[in-house]
N, C-alpha and C positions, 0 to 999 in steps of 0.2 A: 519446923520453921513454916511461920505460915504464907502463903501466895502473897501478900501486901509486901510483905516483910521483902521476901527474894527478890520481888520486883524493884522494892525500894534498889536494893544493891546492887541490881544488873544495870540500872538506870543510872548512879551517883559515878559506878564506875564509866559508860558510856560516857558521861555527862565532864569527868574529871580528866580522861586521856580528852577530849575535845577540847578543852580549855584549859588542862597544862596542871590544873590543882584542882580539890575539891572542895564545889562551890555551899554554901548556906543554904540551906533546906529550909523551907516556910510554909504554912498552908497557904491552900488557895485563897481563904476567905481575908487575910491577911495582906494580901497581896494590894497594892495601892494599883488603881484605875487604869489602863492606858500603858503598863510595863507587862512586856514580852516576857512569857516562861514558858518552862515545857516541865512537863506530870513529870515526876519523881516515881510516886506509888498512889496508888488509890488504898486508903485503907478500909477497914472495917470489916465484916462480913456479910454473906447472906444474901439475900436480892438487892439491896441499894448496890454493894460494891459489886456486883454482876451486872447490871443494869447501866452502872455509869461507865462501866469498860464496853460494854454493848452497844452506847453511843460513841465509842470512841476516843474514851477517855481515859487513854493509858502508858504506861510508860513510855516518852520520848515524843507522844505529842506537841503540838504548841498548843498554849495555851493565854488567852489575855482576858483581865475583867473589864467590860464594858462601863458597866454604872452600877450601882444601888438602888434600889427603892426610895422611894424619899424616907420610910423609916428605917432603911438599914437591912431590909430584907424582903424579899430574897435582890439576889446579885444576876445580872445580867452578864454572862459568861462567853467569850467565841473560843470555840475549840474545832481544829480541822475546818474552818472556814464557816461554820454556822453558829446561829445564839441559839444557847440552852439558858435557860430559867436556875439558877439552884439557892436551894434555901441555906443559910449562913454553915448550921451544924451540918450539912452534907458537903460544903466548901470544904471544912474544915477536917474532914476524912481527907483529900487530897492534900499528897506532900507536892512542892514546883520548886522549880531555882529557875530565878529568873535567867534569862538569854539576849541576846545580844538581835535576833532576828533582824 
């Protein structure tokens, strides 16, 4: 099982005893503007998925997308209270369910 994957599951469970059921899972890049979420899992391998958990960006997090680019990329992201920059296909490694914040 890999580190993405576990994390997924320890997070959907957190995420499900919180809120009563288990909620819809979507990537970040998916995410409409301005709605509250928190990281599910970061997927992928390698140095990107070590890199974006190094900034912060991991399971149980919050997480909200700022804006877009004017062509759609990259996404202006705040997570733990600062913006990170992330390009669309790196959003889209991160699973979220939105939150209630």
């Amino acid at each position: 099982m890999s580190f993405a994957y576990a994390a997924f599951e320890q997070g959907e469970e957190a995420v499900g005893r919180a809120e009563g059921s288990t909620p819809a899972a979507l990537s970040l890049d998916s995410l409409r503007a301005g709605t509250p979420a928190r990281v599910l899992a970061v997927g992928g391998e390698g140095p990107l998925a070590r890199r974006l958990m190094e900034m912060g960006v991991v399971p149980g997090a919050p997480v909200r997308v700022i804006k877009a680019a004017p062509l759609g990329d990259p996404l202006e992201v705040r997570v733990r209270n600062y913006h990170l920059a992330l390009r669309r296909s790196e959003a889209r490694t991160i699973s979220v369910v939105a939150s209630d914040e």
